[in-house]
NUKOL-39218 format. One line per 3 residues: number of its first residue (from 1); their letters; for each residue x, y, z of N, C-alpha, C, O. Coordinates in Angstrom, 1 decimal. Layout:
NUM) a) X:Y:Z:X:Y:Z:X:Y:Z:X:Y:Z | ...
***
This chain:
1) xxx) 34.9:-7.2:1.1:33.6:-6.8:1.0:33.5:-5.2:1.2:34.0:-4.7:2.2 | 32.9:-4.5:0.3:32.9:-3.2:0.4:31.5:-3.0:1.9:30.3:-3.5:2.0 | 32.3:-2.1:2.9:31.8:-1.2:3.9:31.2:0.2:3.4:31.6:1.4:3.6
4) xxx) 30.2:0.0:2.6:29.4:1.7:2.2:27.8:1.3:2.1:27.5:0.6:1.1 | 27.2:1.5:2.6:25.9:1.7:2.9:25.5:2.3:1.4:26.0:3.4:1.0 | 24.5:1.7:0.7:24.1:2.1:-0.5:23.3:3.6:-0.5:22.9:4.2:0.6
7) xxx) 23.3:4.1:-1.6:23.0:5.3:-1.6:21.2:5.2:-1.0:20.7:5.7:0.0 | 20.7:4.5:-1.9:19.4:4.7:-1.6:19.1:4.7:0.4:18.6:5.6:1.1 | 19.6:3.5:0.8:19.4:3.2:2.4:20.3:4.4:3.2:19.8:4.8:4.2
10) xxx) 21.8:5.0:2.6:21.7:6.0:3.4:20.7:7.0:3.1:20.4:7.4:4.2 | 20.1:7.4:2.4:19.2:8.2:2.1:18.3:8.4:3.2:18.2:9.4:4.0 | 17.6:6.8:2.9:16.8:6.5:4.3:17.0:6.6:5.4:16.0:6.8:6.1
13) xxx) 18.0:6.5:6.0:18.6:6.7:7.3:18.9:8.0:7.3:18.1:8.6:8.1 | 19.6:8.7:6.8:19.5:10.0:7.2:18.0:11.0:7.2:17.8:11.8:8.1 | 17.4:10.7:6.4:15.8:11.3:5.9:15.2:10.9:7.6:14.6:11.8:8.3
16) xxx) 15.3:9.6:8.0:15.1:9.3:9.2:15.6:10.5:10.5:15.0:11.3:11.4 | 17.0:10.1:10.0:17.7:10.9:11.5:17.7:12.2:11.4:18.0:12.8:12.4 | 17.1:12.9:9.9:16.8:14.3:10.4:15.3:14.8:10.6:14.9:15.9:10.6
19) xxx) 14.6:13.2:10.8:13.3:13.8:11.3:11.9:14.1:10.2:10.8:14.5:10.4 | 12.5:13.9:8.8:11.2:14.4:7.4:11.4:13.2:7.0:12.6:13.2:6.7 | 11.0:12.1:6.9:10.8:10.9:6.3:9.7:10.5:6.7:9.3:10.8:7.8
22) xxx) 9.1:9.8:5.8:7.3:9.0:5.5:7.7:8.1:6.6:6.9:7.8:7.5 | 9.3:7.3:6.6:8.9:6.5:7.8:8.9:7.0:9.0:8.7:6.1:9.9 | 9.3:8.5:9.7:9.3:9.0:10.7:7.4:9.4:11.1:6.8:9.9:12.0
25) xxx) 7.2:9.0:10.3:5.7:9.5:10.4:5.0:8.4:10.5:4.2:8.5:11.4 | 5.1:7.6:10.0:4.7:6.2:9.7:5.1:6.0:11.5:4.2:6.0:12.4 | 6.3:5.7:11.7:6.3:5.2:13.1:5.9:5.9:14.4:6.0:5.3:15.5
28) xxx) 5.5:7.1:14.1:5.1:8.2:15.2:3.7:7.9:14.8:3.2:7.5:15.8 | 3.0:7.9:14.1:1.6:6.9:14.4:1.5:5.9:15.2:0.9:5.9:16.2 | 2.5:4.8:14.5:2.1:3.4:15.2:2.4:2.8:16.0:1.9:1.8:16.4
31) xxx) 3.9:3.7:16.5:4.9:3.1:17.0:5.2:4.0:18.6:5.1:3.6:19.8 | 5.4:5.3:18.3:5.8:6.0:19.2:7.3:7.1:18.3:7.8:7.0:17.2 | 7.3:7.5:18.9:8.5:9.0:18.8:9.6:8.4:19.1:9.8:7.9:20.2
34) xxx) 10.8:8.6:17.7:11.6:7.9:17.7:12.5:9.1:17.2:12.1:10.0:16.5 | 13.7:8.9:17.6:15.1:9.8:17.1:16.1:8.7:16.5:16.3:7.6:17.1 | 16.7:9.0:15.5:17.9:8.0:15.1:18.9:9.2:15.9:18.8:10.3:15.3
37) xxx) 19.6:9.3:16.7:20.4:9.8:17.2:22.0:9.6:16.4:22.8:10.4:16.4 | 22.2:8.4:15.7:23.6:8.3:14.9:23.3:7.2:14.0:22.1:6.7:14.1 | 24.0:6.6:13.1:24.4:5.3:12.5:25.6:5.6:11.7:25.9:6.7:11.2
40) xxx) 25.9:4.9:11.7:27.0:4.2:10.8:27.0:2.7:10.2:26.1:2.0:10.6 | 27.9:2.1:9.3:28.1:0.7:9.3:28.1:-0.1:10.3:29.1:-0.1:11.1 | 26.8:-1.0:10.4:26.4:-1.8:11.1:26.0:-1.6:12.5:25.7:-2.5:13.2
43) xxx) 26.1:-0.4:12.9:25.4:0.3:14.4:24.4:1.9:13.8:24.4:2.6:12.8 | 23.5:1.6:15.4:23.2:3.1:15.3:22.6:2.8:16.5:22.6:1.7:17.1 | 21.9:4.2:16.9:21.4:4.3:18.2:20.3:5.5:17.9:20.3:6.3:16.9
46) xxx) 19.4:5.3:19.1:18.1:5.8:19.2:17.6:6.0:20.5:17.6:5.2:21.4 | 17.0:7.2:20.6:16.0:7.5:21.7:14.5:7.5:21.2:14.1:8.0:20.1 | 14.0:7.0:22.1:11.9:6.3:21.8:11.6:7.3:23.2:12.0:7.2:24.3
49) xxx) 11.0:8.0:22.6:10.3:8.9:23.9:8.7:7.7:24.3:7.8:7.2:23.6 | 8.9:7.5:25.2:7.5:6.8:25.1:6.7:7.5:25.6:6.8:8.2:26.6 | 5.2:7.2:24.8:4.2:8.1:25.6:3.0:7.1:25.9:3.0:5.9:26.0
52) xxx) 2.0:7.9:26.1:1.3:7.0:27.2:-0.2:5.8:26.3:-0.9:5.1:27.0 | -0.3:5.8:25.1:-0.6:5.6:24.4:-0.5:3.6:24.4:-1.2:2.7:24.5 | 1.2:4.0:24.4:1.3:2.5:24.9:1.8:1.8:25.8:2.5:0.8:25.8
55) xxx) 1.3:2.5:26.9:1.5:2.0:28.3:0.3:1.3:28.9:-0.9:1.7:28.8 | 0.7:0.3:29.6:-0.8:-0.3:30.5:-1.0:0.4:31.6:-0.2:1.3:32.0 | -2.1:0.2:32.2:-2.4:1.0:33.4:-1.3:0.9:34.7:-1.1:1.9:35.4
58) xxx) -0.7:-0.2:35.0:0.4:-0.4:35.8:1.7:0.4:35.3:2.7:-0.1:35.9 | 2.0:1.3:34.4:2.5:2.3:33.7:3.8:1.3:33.0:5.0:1.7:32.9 | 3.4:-0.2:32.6:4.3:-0.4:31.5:4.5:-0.8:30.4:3.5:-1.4:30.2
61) xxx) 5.1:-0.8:29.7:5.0:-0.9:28.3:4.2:-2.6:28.1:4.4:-3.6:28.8 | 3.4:-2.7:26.9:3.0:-3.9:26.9:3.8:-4.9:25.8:3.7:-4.6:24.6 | 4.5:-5.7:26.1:5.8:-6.4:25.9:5.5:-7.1:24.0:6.4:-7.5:23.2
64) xxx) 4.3:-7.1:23.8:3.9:-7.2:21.7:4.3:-6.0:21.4:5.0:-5.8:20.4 | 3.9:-4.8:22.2:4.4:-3.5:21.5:5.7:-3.4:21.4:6.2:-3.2:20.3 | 6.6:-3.7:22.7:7.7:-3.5:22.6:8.6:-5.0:21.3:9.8:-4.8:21.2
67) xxx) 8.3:-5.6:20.9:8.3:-6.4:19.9:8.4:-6.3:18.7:9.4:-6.6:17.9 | 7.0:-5.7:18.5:7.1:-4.7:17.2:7.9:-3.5:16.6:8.2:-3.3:15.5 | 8.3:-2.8:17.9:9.5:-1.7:17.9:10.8:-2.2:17.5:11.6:-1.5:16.8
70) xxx) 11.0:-3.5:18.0:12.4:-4.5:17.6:12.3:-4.6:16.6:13.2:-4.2:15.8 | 11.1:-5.2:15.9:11.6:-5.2:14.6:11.8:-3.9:13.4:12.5:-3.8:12.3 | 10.8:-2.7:14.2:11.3:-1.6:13.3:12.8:-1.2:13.2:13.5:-1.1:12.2
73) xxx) 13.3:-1.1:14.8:14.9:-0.7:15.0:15.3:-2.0:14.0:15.8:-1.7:12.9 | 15.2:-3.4:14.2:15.7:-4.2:13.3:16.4:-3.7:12.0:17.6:-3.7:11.6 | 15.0:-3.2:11.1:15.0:-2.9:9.7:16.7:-1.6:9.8:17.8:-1.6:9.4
76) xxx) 16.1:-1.0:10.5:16.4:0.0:10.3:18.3:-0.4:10.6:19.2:0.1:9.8 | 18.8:-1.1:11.7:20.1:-1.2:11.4:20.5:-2.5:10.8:21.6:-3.0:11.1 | 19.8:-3.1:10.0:20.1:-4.3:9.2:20.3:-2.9:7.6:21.2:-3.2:6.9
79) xxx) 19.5:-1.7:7.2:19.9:-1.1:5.9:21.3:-0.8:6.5:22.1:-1.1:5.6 | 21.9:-0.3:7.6:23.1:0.2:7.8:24.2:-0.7:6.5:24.9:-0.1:5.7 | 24.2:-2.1:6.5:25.0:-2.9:5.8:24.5:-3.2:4.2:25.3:-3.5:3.3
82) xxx) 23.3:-3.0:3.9:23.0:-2.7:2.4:24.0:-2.0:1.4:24.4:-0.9:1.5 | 24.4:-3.0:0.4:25.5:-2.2:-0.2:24.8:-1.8:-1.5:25.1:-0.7:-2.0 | 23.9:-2.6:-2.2:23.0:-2.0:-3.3:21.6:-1.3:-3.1:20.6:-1.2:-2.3
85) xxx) 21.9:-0.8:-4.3:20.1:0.2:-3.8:19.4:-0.8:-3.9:18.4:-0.7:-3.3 | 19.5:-2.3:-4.7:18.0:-2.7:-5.3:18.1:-4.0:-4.0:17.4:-5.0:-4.1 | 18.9:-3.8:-2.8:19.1:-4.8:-1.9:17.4:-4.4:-0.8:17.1:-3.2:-0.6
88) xxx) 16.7:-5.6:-0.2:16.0:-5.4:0.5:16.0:-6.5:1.0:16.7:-7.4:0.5 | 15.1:-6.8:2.1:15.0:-7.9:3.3:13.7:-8.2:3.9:12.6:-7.6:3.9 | 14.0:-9.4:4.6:12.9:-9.7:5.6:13.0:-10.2:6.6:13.9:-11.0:6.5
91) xxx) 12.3:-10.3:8.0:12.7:-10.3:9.2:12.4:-12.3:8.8:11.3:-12.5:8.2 | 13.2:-13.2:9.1:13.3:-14.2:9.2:13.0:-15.1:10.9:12.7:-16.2:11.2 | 13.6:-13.7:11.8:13.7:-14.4:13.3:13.8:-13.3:13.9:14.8:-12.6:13.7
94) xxx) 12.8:-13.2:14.9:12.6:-11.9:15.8:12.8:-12.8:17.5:11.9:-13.7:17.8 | 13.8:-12.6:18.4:13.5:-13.0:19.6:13.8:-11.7:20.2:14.7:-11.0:20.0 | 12.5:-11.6:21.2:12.9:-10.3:22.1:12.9:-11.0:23.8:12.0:-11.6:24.4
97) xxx) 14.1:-10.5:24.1:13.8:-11.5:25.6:13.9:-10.0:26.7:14.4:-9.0:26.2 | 13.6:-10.0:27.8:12.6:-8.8:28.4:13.8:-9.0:29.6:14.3:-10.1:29.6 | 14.2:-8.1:30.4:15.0:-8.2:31.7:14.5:-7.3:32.8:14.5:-7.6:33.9
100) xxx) 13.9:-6.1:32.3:13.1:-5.7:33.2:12.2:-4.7:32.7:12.7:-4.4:31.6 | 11.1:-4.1:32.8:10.1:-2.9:32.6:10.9:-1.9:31.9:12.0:-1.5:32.3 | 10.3:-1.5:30.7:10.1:-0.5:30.0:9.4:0.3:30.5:8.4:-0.3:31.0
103) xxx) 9.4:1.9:30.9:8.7:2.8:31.0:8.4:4.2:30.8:9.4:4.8:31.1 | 7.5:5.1:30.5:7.8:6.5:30.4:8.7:7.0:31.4:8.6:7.0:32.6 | 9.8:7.7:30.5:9.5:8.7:29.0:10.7:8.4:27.8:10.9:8.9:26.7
106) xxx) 11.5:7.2:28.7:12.2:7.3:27.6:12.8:6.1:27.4:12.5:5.3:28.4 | 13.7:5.5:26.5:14.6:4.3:26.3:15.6:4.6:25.1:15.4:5.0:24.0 | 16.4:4.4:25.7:17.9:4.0:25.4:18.3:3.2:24.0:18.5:2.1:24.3
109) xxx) 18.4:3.2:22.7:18.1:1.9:21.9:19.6:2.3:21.4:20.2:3.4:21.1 | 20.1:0.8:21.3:21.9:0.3:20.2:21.4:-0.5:19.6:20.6:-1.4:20.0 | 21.9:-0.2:18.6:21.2:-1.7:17.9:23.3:-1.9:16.5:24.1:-1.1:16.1
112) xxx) 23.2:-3.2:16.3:23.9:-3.4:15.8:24.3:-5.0:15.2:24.6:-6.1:15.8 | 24.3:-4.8:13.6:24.8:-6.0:12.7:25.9:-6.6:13.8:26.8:-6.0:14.3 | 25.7:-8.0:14.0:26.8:-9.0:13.9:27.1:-9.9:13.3:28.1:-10.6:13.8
115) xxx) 26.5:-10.3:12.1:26.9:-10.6:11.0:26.2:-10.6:9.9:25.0:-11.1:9.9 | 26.9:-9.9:8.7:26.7:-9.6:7.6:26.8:-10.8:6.0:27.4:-10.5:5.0 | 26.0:-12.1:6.2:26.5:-12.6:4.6:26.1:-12.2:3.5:25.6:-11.1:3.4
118) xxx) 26.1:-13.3:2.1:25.5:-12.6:1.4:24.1:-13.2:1.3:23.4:-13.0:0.3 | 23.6:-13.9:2.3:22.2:-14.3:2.0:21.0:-14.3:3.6:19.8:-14.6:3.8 | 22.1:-13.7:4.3:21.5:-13.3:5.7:22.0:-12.4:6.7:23.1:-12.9:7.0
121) xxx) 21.9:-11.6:7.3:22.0:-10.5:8.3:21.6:-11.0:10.1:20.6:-11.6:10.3 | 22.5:-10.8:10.9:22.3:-10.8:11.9:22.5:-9.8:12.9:23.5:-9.1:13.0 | 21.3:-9.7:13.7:21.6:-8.6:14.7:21.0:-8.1:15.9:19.8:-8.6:15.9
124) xxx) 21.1:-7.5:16.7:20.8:-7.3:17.6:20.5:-5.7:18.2:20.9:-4.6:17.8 | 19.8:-5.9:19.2:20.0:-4.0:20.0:19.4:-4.0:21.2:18.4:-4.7:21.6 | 19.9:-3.3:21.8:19.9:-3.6:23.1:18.7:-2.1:23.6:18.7:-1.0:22.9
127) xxx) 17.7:-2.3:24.6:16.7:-1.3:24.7:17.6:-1.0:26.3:18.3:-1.9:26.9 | 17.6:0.0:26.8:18.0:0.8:27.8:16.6:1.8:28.7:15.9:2.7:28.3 | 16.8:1.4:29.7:15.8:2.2:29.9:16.0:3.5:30.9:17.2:4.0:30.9
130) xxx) 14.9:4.1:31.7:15.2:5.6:31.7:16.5:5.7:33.4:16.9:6.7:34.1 | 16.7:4.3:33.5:17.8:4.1:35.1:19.0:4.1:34.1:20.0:4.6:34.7 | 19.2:3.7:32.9:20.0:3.1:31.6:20.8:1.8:32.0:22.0:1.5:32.1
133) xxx) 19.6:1.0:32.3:19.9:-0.1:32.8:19.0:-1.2:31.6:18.1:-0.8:30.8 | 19.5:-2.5:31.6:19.3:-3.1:30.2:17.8:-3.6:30.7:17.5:-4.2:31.7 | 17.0:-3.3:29.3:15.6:-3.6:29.5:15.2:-4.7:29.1:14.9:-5.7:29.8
136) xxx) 15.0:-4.4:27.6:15.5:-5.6:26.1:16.5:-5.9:25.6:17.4:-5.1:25.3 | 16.7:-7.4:25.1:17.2:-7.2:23.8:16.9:-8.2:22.8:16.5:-9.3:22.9 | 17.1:-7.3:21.6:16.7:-8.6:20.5:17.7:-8.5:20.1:18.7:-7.8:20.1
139) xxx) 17.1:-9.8:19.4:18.1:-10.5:18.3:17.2:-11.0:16.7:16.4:-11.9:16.8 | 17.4:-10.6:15.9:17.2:-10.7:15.0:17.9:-11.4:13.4:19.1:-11.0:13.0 | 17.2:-12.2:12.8:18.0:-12.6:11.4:16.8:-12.3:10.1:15.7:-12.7:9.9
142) xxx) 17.7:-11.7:9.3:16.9:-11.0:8.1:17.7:-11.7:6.8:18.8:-12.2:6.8 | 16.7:-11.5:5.8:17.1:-12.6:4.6:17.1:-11.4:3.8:16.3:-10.6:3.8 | 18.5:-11.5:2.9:18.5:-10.4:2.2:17.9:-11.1:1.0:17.8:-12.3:1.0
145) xxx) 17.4:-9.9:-0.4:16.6:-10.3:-1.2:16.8:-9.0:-2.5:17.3:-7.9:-2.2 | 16.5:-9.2:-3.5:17.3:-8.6:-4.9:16.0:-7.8:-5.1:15.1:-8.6:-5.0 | 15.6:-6.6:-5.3:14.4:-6.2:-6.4:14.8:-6.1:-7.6:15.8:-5.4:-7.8
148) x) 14.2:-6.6:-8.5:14.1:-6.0:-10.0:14.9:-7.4:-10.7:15.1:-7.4:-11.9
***
C-alpha cells in the first residue's frame, strides 16, 4: 500500500498548518483557534487555544462543542492517509468519551489513523489539556468514498 498522502490533501494540510486556508477560517469562526502544529502519515497534532466564546459560566468547555471539534481533528487526520486526490469521506462513528474538564487557554490535541482499509478509516486523538493531562478522546470511523 503506497504511504504518500495525495497531493490535493497534502495541500490541505499544509494550507492548514501554515495558517491561509478557507478551512482555518472556517474553524476560527465556528470552532475556536486552532494550529496544526505537525502531520505526517496517519498522525498529527494541534494546539486549540480556547477562548471564551465556548466556555460555560463554570469556565468549562461545553462537552457538544468539544464533540464537534473531534470531528473536525477527525477529518483532518483521517486526509493524512488519502492516497488519491478524488478520495473523500464521511464521519460514520464519532464516540467522544470525556475524562476530565477542558479549559482555557489551551489543549493539547494527537490525533492518529489506526487503521487504514480500502473502504474504512479508523481513528482516534487524544485532547490534552492545559495540566497535559488526558481530557478527551475520540474515536472515530470514516467511510472512504470516490468523487467523480
Amino acid at each position: 500500500m503506497t504511504r504518500t498522502t495525495s497531493e490535493r490533501h497534502t495541500d490541505i494540510l499544509n494550507g492548514y498548518k501554515s495558517g491561509g486556508s478557507r478551512f482555518n477560517e472556517w474553524a476560527q469562526e465556528k470552532l475556536g483557534t486552532f494550529i496544526l502544529t505537525s502531520w505526517e502519515w496517519g498522525a498529527l497534532t494541534m494546539r486549540w487555544d480556547i477562548d471564551d466564546r465556548f466556555v460555560m459560566p463554570d469556565g468549562v468547555m461545553f462537552g457538544g462543542h468539544i464533540a464537534s471539534v473531534a470531528d473536525h481533528v477527525a477529518g483532518l487526520t483521517t486526509m493524512t492517509v488519502l492516497t488519491d486526490n478524488k478520495e473523500r469521506f464521511r464521519t460514520s462513528r464519532l464516540v467522544t468519551n470525556y475524562f476530565r474538564p477542558l479549559t482555557m487557554p489551551v489543549a493539547t490535541i494527537e490525533g492518529r489513523v489506526v487503521n487504514a482499509s480500502r473502504t474504512l478509516i479508523h481513528a482516534e486523538a487524544d485532547f490534552y489539556n492545559a495540566d497535559e493531562k488526558l481530557a478527551v478522546r475520540m474515536e472515530v470511523v470514516q467511510v472512504r468514498r470516490m468523487t467523480g
